[in-house]
C-alpha positions in Angstrom: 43.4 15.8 -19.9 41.5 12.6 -19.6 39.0 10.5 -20.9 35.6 12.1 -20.3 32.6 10.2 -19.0 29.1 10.0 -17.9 28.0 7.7 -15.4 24.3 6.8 -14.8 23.3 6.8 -10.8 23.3 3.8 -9.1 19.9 4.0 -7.6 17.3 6.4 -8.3 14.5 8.0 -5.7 10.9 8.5 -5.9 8.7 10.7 -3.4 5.4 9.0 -2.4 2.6 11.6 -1.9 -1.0 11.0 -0.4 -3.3 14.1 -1.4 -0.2 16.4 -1.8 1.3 14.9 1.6 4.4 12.8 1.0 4.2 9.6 3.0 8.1 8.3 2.2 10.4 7.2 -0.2 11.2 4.5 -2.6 15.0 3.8 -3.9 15.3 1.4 -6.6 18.5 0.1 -6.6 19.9 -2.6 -9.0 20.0 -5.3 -6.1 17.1 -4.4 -4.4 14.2 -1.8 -3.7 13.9 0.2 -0.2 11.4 2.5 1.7 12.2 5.5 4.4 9.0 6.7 6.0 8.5 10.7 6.3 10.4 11.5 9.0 12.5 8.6 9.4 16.2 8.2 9.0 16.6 4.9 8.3 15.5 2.3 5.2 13.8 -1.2 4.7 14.7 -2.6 1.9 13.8 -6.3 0.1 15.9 -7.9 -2.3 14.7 -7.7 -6.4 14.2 -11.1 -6.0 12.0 -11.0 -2.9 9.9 -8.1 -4.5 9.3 -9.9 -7.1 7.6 -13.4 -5.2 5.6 -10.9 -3.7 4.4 -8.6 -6.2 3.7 -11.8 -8.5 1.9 -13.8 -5.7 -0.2 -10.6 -4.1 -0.3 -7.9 -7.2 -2.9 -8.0 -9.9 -1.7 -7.5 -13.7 -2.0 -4.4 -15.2 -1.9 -2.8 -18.7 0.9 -0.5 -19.1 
């Protein structure tokens, strides 16, 4: 028998709801961050690196 192991997922999904109505989808992934739409099959997605200009240049900071 083999070596046993446990591997951690390579992206990880959230679901996006508006009073109790999801909206879409975010998958964070280690090279970049996407969003699916309810009711859409495919993803758009921004690099970590893009996400971050953005957030930094439009977002406001926040205490944890």
């Amino acid at each position: 028998m083999g070596k046993k192991t446990i591997r951690r997922a390579q992206s990880e999904d959230f679901e996006i709801f508006d009073d109790n109505v999801k909206v879409g989808t975010v998958r964070v992934k280690p090279n970049a961050i996407l969003w699916k739409r309810r009711g859409k099959q495919s993803w758009v997605g921004v690099s970590i690196e893009h996400f971050a200009e953005y957030v930094e240049g439009h977002g406001t900071e926040k205490e944890r």
